[in-house]
N, C-alpha and C positions, 0 to 999 in steps of 0.2 A: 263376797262375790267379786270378781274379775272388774276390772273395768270395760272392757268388751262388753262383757255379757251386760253390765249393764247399760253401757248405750247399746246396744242391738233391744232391754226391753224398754229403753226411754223411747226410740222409735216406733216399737208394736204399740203403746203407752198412749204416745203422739196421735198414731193413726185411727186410734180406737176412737180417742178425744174428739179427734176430727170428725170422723162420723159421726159422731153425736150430737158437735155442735150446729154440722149440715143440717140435723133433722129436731133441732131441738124444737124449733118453732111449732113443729106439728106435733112433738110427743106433750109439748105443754097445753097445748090448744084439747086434750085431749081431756075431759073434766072424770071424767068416769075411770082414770089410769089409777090403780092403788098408788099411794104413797109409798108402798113398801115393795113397789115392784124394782127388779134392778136395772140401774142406768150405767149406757157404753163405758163409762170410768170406773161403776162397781166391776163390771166383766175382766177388762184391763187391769184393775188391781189384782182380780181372781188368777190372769193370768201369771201377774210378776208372784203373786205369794206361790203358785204351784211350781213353777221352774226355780223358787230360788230354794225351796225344798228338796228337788231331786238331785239338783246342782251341788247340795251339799251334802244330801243324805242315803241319796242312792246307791248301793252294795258299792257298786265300781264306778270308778270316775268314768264320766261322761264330756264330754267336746262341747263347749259353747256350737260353733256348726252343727254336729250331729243334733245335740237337742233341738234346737231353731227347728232344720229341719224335717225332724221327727213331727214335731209340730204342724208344721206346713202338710206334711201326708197326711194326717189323721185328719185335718179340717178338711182337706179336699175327697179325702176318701169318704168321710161320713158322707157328703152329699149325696153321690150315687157310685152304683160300683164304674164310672166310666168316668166321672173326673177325676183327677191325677196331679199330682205335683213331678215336676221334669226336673232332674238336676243335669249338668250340661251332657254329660255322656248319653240319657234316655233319650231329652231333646233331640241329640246327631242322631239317633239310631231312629226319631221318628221321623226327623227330615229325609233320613236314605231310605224306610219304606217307602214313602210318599213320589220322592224323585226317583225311584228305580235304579239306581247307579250308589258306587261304593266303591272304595279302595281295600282292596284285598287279595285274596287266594280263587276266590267264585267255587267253592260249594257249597251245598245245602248239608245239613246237620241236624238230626234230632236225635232226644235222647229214647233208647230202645233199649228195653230186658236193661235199663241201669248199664248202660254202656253210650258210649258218644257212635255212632253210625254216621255214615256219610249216603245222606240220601242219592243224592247226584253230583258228580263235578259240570259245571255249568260247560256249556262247547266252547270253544277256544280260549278256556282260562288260563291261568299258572298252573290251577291243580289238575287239571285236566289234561296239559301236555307233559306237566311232570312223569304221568303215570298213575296217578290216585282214582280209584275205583269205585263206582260204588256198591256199598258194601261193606267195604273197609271201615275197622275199627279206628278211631283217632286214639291217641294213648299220651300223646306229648306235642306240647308247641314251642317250639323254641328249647328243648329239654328240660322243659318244664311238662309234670305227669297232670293228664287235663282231670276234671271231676264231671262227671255224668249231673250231679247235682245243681252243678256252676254250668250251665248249657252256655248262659251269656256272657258268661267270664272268658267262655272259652271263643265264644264269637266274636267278641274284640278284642283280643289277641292276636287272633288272624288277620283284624285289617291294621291299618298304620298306614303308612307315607308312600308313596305310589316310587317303586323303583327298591324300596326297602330288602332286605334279605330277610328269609325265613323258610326255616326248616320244621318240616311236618311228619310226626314219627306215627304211622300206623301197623296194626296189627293185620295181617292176612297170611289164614290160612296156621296161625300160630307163628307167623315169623314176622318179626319188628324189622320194618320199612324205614328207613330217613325218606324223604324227599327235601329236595331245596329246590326254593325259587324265591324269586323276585315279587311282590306285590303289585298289581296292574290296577286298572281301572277297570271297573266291572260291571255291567249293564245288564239290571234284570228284568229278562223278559215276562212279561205278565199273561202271553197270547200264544197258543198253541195250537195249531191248524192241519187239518187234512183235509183230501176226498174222500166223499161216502159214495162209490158207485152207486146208481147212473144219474148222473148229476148233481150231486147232495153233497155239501163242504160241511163239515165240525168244527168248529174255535170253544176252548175252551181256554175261561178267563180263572188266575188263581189269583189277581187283588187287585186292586183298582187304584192306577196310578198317574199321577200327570201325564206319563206318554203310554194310557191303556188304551182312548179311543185309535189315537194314530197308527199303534201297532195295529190293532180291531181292522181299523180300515184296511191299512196293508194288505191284512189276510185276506181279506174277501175281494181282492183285488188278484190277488195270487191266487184261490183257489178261480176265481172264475177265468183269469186264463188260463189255467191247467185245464179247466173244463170247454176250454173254447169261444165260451161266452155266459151268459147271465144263467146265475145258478136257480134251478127248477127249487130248491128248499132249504134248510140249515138248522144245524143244530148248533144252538148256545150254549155248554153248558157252564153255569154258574155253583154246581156242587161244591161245599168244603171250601168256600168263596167267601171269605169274613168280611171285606169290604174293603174300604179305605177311602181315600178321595172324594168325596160328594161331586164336586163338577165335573170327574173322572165318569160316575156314575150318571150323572146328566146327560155328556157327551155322545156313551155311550147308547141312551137310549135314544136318541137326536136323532144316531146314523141310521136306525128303521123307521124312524117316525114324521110321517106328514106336518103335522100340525098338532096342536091339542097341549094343557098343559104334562109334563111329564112328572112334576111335583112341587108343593109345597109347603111351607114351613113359617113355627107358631113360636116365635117368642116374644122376652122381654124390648128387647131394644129393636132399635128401625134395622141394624144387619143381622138380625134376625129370624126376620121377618121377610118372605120373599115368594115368589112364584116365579117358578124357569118351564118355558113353553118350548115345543119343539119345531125347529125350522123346516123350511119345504125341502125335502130330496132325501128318499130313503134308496138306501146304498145297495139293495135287493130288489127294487123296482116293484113293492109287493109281493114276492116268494116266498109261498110259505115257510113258519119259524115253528121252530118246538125248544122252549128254557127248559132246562133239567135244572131243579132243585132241590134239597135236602136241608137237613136241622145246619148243615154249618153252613149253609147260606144265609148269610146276615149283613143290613145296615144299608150300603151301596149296593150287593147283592140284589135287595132286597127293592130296592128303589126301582132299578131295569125289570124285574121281573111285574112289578104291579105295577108300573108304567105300561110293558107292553101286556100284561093281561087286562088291564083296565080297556086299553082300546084293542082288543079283539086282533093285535097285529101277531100276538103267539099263543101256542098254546102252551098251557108250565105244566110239566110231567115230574115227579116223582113223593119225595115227600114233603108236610108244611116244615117252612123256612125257620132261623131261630127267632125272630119278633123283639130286633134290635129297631125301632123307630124314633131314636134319638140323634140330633147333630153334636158332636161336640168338636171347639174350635179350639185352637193351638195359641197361648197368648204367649209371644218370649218376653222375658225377662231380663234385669241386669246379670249380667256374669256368668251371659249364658244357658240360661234355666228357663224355664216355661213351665204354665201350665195349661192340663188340659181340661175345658171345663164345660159340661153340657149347656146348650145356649138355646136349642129349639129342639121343638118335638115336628117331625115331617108328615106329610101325608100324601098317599096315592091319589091318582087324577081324580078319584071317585069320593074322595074326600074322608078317606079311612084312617087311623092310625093302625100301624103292622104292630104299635111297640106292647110287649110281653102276648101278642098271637101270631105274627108272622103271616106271611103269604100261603092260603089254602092253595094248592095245584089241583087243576080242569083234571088232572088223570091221575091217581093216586095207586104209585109203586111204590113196592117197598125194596130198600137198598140191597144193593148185592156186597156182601164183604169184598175189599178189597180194591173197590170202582168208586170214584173214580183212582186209580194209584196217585202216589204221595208225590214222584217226580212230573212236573209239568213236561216232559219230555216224552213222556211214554205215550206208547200207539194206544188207539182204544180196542176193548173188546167185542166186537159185532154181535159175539153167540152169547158171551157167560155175564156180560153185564145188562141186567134185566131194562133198567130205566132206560139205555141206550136203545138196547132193540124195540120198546116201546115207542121211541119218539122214530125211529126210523119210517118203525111200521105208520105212522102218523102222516107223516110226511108223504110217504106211495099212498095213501089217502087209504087204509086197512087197519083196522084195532086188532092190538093180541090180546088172545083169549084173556090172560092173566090180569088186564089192567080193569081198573075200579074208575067209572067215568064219575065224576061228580053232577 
């Protein structure tokens, strides 16, 4: 065995040890423990004998790093499907969902029919003024041929050093495009807003980020002087909304809400452990609300919507949420790495857990294909998306036939 490898497992070795010696006083205290049960140093040996097995026996050689490693995911992954081990590249990528900004190209990208698609180029990006469509097939970054499989290989590729060069090869139409540009700073908006004649604003939220309430506020700042003054109703919608942020989602319910707690949460330790209540001054003056929700509404999502159905300030239209009611917190590490590791279980003002039922909706639609669309850009549809026109009809104070009140 390497010398590496073996002080990287005199330290795993170490820390086991250490654990054990923390708690020995209680595990000995303990008259009724078998003799034959195993102790933190039998574990810790179990551990050195199983890596220096595969270290030296396994088909193809294997990395001191990658084994460690490999390790590290499988203990964090057993716990639950939401804690996580971060190596420094996942880490960055969860800091930039979180803070809404990036260095890059600014579009959206998923993989479709096994091909890379370009969902939207973001408004005044690189790739946006370049010329890049959406629609367009991606096929090469850098003349390098991209994989449908590798989604995220291919999405950091794209960003790099703000000023940087890069050339973006797409397919349209059967004809391979170059573009070049320059990599920018990139600000992703989370808030998407209009008027709903006669006097009714939309915001729809796709994730919940350090600057979601701010934008939030924005909007309804903007739609009500387009309408002249304080809007008569509004529709939230939270559809296809996975979450993010918890104080994002706090925030956010803050800006309708009087008073009252908006949630709270059950763990081990004192940060934990907490209750967030909400301050005086909702941003609506009382106008009525309608949340649209569905299965991919989860986590933070899920927090605003049983906040505000718990106190009566909306009502949630469409269908139950996905029944993520777990916190988990971001721990960094040396060299970069973190993990992410569930820390408390939440609950609504009412004193619920959502986690594995989710939020029932007061008016139960069922989804229209294709609503809400994939680009946070796009207009809504008044006529063809069932859940919308339910919550409209809600708001002029009228039920459509079709809806299921609970």
């Amino acid at each position: 065995m390497s010398l590496k490898t073996r002080a990287i497992l005199v330290v795993v070795v170490g820390t086991a040890l250490g654990f054990g010696l923390s708690f020995g006083g209680k595990l000995l205290a303990g008259k009724q423990r078998s003799v034959a049960a195993s102790t933190p140093s039998d574990q810790a040996q179990l551990l050195v004998e199983v890596m220096q097995r595969v270290k030296s026996e396994f088909v193809e050689p294997i990395d001191d790093d990658e084994l460690i490693e490999s390790a590290l995911r499988g203990m964090l992954s057993e716990l639950d499907p939401h804690s996580q081990y971060l190596d420094a590249d996942e880490y960055r990528d969860i800091r930039i969902s979180t803070t809404g900004s990036y260095t890059g190209v600014g579009i959206e990208v998923s993989e479709v029919d096994g091909k890379v698609r370009v969902i939207t180029p973001l408004a005044d990006s690189p790739a946006a003024r370049s010329g890049i469509r959406a629609g367009d097939q991606v096929i090469a970054v850098d003349g390098n041929v991209v994989d449908a499989k590798q989604l995220q290989d291919t999405i950091g590729r794209m960003r790099g050093r703000r000023g940087s060069k890069i050339t973006i090869t797409v397919l349209r139409d059967e004809e391979a495009i170059d573009y070049e540009m320059r990599r920018d700073l990139i600000r992703v908006a989370s808030v998407h807003h209009e008027s709903l004649q006669p006097n009714y604003g939309y915001i729809r939220l796709s994730q919940f980020t350090d600057s979601t309430a701010q934008e939030l506020g924005r909007a309804v700042d903007e739609l009500q002087k387009a309408q002249g003054g304080m809007l008569d109703g509004l529709v939230l919608d939270l559809r296809n909304n996975p979450g993010g942020v918890l104080d994002a989602a706090i925030d956010v319910s803050d800006l309708f809400l009087d008073s009252g707690i908006i949630v709270s949460a059950d763990g081990r330790t004192a940060e934990s452990r907490f209750v967030r209540s909400a301050h005086r001054g909702d941003v609506l003056d009382g106008a009525a609300m309608v949340v649209l929700v569905n299965k991919g509404s989860a986590s933070a999502s899920e927090i605003v919507a049983g906040a505000l159905q718990d106190h009566n300030r909306a009502t949630v239209v469409g269908t139950p949420t996905f029944g993520k009611g777990l916190v988990q917190t971001v721990v960094p590490l040396s060299m970069g790495r973190a993990i992410k590791l569930t820390t408390s279980r939440y609950y609504t003002p009412s004193g619920d857990s959502i986690h594995e039922v989710g939020i029932t909706p007061d008016v139960l639609i069922d989804d229209t294909d294709g609503f809400p669309d994939l680009s946070l850009s796009s207009a809504v549809n008044r006529e063809q998306d069932a859940q919308l026109v339910e919550a409209i009809g809600r708001l002029q104070g009228r039920q459509v036939m079709h809806s299921s009140t609970q």
